[in-house]
KOLFIPA-397016 format. One line per field, with one value per residue (C-alpha): residue number from 1; residue in one letter; z, x, y. Coordinates in pm, 1 decimal. Layout:
<rs>
kevo <- (NUM;...) .
voti <- (A;...) .
Z <- (Z;...) .
X <- (X;...) .
Y <- (Y;...) .
</rs>
This chain:
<rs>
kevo <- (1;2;3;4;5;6;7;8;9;10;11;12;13;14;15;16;17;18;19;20;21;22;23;24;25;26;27;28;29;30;31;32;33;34;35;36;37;38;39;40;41;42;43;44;45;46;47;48;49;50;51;52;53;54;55;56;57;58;59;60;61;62;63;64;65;66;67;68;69;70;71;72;73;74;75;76;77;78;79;80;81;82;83;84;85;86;87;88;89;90;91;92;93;94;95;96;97;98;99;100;101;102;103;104;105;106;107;108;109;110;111;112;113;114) .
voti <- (X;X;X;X;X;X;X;X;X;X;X;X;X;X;X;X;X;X;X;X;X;X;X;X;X;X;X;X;X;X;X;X;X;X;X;X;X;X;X;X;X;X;X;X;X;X;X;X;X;X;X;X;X;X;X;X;X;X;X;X;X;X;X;X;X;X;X;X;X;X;X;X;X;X;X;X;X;X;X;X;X;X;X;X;X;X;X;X;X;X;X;X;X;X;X;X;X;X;X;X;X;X;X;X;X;X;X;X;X;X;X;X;X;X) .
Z <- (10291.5;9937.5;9930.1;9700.8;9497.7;9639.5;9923.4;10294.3;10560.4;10891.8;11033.1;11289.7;11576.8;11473.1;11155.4;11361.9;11618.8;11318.7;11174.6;11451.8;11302.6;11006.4;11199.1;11072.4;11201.4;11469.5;11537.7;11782.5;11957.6;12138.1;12093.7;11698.2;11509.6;11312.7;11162.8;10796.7;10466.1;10092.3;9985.2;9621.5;9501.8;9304.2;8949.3;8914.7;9236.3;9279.9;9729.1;9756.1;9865.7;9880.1;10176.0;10156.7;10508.2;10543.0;10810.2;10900.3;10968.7;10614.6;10792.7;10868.4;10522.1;10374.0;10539.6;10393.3;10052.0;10029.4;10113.9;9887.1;9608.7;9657.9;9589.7;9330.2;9064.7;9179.3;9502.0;9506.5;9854.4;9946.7;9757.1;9901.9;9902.5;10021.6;10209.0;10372.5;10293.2;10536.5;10366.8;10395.2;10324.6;10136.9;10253.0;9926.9;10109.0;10356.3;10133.8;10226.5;10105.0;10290.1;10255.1;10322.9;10656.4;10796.9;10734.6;11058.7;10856.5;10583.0;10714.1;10807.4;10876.3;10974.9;10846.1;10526.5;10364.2;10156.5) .
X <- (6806.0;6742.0;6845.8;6685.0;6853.7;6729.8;6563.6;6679.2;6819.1;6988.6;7356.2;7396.2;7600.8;7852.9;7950.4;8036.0;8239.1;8413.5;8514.4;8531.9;8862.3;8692.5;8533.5;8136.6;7798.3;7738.3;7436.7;7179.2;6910.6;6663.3;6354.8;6411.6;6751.5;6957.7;7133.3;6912.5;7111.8;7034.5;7147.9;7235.1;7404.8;7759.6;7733.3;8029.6;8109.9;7818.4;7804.4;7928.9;7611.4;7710.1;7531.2;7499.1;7450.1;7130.8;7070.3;6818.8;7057.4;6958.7;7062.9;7368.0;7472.5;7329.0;7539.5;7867.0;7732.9;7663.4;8048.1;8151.8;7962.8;8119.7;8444.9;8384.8;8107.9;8065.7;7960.4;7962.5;7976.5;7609.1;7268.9;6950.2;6607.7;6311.8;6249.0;5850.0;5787.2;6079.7;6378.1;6703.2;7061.1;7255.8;7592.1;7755.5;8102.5;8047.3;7991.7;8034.9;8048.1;7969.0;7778.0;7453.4;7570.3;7599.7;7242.9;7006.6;6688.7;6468.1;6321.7;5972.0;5754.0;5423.2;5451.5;5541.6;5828.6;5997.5) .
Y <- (9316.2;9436.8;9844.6;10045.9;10318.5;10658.5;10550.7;10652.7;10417.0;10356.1;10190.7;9983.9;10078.6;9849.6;10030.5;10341.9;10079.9;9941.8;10279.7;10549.6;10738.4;10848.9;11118.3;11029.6;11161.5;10879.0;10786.9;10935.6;10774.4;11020.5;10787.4;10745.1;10673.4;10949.8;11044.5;10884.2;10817.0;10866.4;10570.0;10433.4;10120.1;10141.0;10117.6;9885.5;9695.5;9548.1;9517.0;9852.5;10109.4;10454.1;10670.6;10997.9;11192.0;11455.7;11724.1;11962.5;12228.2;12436.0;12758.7;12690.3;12545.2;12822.2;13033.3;12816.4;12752.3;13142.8;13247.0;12967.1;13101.5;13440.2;13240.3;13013.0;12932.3;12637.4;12472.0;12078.3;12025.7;11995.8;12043.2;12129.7;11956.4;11872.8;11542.3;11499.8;11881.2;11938.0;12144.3;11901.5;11956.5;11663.7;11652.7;11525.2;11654.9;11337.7;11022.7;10717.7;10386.6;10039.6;9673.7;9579.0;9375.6;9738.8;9851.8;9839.6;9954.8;10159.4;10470.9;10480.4;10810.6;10744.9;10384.0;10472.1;10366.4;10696.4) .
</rs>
């Protein structure tokens, strides 16, 4: 499968199997797949693809990213966006890396490919 820098994508089952200590967002199946990943390609090992969780959850890492900020003058945990006019939450705090073996599929809304 050829993965595209900054598109979004699905694991397999297996890769949760594989690595169930490392306390991940497994994934869900309620009629569609999730959790989705933000995915980009290393810059200098070239089968490594970093994945970088998303939720829908804005409120409640508002909330986080809000008392952080009180704290520090930075926060580089997460950074919000938009994703299909939907507001998203990156989770840059949960990145991951894996190979392409590991990747079930591209995500698809309404048979488009984003």
């Amino acid at each position: 499968m050829v993965i595209e820098n900054g598109k979004f994508y699905f694991l397999k089952d297996e890769f949760f199997d594989e690595f169930k200590d490392l306390k991940l967002m497994l994934n869900k199946d309620y009629g569609t797949k999730r959790p989705c990943y933000l995915c980009f390609k290393d810059s200098e090992i070239e089968n490594i693809i970093w994945f970088v969780p998303i939720s829908s959850k804005v409120e409640k890492y508002r909330k986080i990213y809000e008392n952080k900020v009180k704290t520090r003058k930075q926060v580089y945990n997460f950074v919000f966006g938009k994703l299909l006019d939907r507001e998203t939450v990156f989770l840059i705090q949960n990145i991951f890396p894996t190979i392409d073996s590991f990747i079930e599929n591209k995500y698809i809304n309404n048979k488009k490919r984003c």
